[in-house]
C-alpha positions in Angstrom: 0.0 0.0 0.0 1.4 3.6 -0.7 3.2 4.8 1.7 5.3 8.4 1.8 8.8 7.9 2.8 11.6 10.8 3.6 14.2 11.2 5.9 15.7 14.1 7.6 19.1 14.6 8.8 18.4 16.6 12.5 20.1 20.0 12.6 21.1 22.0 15.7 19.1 24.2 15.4 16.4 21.7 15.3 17.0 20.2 19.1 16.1 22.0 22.8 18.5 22.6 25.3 19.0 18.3 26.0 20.2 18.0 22.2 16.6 16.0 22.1 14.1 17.0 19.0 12.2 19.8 20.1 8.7 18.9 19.5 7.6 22.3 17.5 10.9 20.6 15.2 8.9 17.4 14.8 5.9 18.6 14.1 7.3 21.1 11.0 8.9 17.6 10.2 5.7 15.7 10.0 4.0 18.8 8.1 6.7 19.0 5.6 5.8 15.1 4.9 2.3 15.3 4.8 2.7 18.3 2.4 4.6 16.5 -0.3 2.6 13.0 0.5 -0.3 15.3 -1.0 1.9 16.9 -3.7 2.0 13.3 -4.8 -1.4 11.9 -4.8 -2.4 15.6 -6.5 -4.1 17.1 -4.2 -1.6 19.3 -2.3 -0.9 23.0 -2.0 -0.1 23.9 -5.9 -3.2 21.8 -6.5 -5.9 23.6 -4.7 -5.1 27.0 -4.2 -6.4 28.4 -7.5 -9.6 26.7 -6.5 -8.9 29.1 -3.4 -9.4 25.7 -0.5 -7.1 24.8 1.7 -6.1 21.9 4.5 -5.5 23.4 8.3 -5.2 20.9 11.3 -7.1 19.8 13.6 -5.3 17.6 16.1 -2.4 16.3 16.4 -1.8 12.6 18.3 1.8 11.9 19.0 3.3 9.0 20.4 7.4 8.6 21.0 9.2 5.7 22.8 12.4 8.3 22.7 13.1 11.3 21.3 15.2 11.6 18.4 18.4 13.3 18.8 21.1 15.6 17.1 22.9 13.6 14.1 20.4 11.2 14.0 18.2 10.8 10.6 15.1 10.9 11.4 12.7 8.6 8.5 9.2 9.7 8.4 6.6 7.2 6.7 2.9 8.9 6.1 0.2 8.0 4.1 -3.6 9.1 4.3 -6.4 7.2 5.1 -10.1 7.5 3.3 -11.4 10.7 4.3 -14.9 10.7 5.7 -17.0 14.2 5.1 -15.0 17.2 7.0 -12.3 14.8 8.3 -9.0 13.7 6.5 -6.9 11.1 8.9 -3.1 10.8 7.8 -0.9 8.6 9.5 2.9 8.6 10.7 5.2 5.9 11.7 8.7 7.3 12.6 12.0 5.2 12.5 16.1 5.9 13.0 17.7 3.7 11.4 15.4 0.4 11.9 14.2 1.0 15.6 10.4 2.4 15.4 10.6 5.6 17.9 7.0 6.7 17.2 3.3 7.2 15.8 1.7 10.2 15.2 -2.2 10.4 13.8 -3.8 13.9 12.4 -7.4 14.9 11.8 -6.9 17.8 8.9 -9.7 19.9 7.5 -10.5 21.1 3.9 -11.6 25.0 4.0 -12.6 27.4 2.0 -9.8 29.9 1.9 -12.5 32.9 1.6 -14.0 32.3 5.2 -12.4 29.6 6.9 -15.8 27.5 6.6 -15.0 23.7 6.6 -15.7 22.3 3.0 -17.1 18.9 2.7 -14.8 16.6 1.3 -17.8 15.5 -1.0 -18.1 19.2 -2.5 -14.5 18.8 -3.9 -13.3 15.6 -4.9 -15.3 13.4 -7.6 -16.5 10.3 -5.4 -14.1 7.1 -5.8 -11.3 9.7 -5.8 -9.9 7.9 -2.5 -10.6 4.4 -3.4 -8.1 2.0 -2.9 -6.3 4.6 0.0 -4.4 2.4 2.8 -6.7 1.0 5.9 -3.4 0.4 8.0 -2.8 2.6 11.0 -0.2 3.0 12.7 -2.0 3.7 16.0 -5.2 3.0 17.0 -6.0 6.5 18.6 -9.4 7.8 18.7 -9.9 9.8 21.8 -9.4 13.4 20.1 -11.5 15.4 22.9 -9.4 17.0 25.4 -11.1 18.3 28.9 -10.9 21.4 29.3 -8.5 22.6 32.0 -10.5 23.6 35.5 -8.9 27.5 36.3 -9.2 27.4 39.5 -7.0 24.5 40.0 -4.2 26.2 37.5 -3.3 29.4 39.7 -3.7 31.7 36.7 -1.2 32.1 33.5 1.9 29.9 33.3 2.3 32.2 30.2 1.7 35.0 28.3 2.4 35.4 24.5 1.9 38.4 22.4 1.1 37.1 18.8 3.3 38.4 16.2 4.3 38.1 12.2 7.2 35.3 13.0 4.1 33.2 14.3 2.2 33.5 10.7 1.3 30.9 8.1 0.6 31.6 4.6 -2.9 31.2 6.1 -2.2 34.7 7.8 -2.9 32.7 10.9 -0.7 31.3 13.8 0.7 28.2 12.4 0.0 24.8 14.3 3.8 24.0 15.3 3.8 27.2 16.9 1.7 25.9 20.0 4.1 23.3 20.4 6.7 26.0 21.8 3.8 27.2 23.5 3.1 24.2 25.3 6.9 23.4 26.1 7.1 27.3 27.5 4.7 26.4 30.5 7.4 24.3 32.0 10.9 25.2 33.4 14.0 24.0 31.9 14.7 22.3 35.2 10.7 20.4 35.1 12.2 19.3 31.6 16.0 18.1 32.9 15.5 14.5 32.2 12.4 14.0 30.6 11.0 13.7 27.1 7.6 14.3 25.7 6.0 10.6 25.5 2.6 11.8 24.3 1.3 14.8 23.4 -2.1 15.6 21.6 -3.2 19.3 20.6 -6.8 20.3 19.6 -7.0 23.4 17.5 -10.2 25.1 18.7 -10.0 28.5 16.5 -7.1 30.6 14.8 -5.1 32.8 16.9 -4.5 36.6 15.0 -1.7 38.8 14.7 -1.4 41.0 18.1 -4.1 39.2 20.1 -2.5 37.9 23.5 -2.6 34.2 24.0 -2.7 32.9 27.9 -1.8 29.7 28.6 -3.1 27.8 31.8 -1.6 24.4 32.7 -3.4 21.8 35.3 -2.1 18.7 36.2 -4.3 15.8 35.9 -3.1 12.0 36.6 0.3 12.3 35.4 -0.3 14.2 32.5 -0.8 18.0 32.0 -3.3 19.9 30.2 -2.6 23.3 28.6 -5.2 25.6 27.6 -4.5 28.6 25.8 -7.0 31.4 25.7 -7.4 34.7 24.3 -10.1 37.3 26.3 -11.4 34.4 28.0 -12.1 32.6 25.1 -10.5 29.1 24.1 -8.3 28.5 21.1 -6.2 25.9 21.6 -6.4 22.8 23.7 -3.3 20.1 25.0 -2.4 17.3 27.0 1.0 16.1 27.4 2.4 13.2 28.9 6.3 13.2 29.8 9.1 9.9 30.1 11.9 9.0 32.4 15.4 9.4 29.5 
């Protein structure tokens, strides 16, 4: 079955202050893959633009038994399953060398570029377009809502973050690997010494704007954390993360 395969050598500039992949870094990784997985099956960003529709995220589900580290070659395998109405489901299996190190699932949404509106996938694509698509998954995830964080129990902002240009998207809005710095920022370097992000799931509620101020409240809840990100009270961006023993 089809499968997109590409590997990337790891940078410097890619890893966090461990020399471990910093998450935001995998998660422009895993974009980068499903954008040229799409280039290939013809329905990617060249494809659709002039049609003036577009794919944003809507969660991200990652899964790492270590984190990948600097000099290592990170190999990225993706491949789309058969969408069903607003919801495209791609797939990621992650490998150095030949040891697995992780899975990662995405929901992603077709839009209309002139007001954000999700698009049916029906509206677009001629039916049997996806027919004969791979059924494999690499994980069997399907728990995509995330509670939302209780305030009182956060004792207010962990974090504060003025929204600028260097967090745009050619979508003019803040782009998804953005909020996985945002995440990471609610914790000290010292919370971090020794640890590596095991799972991590991110909802994307509503687009964040240019000079709006994002506040980020974290809870902890049974080992894991939830991070909640809202601007003037209002919720735009949900996560839960789940950290490992190096």
């Amino acid at each position: 079955m089809y499968r997109h395969i590409k590997k990337y050598e790891l940078r410097y500039t890619d890893a966090d202050a461990f020399d471990n992949l910093k998450l935001s870094a995998l998660l422009g990784i895993l974009q980068e893959s499903a954008c040229l997985s799409a280039d290939e099956l013809g329905f990617g960003y060249d494809d659709i633009k002039g049609d003036n529709v577009g794919f944003i995220l809507a969660n991200w589900y990652v899964q790492l038994d270590r984190p990948a580290k600097i000099g290592e070659v990170l190999e990225v395998h993706t491949w789309p399953l058969k969408p069903k109405h607003l919801i495209f489901l791609r797939d990621f299996e992650l490998y150095v060398n030949d040891e697995k190190i992780g899975v990662v699932s995405a929901r992603w949404c077709m839009v209309d570029l002139n007001n954000f509106s999700f698009m049916p996938i029906e509206k677009y694509f001629a039916d049997g377009f996806f027919d004969g698509y791979n059924t494999e998954r690499a994980v069997e995830f399907n728990s995509w809502k995330i509670p939302s964080a209780n305030l009182a129990e956060c004792g207010g902002a962990r974090n504060t973050r003025l929204l600028k240009y260097s967090d745009y998207d050619h979508y003019f809005h803040v782009n998804n690997t953005k909020y996985a710095d945002f995440l990471m920022d609610v914790f000290s370097v010292e919370e971090l010494r020794g640890k590596f992000v095991r799972k991590v799931q991110i909802t994307y509620v509503k687009q964040c704007k240019e000079n709006e101020v994002l506040e980020l409240f974290r809870q902890n809840s049974d080992g894991s954390y939830i991070v909640e990100g809202k601007v003037n009270g209002e919720t735009r961006i949900q996560m839960r993360a789940e950290f490992g023993d190096l």
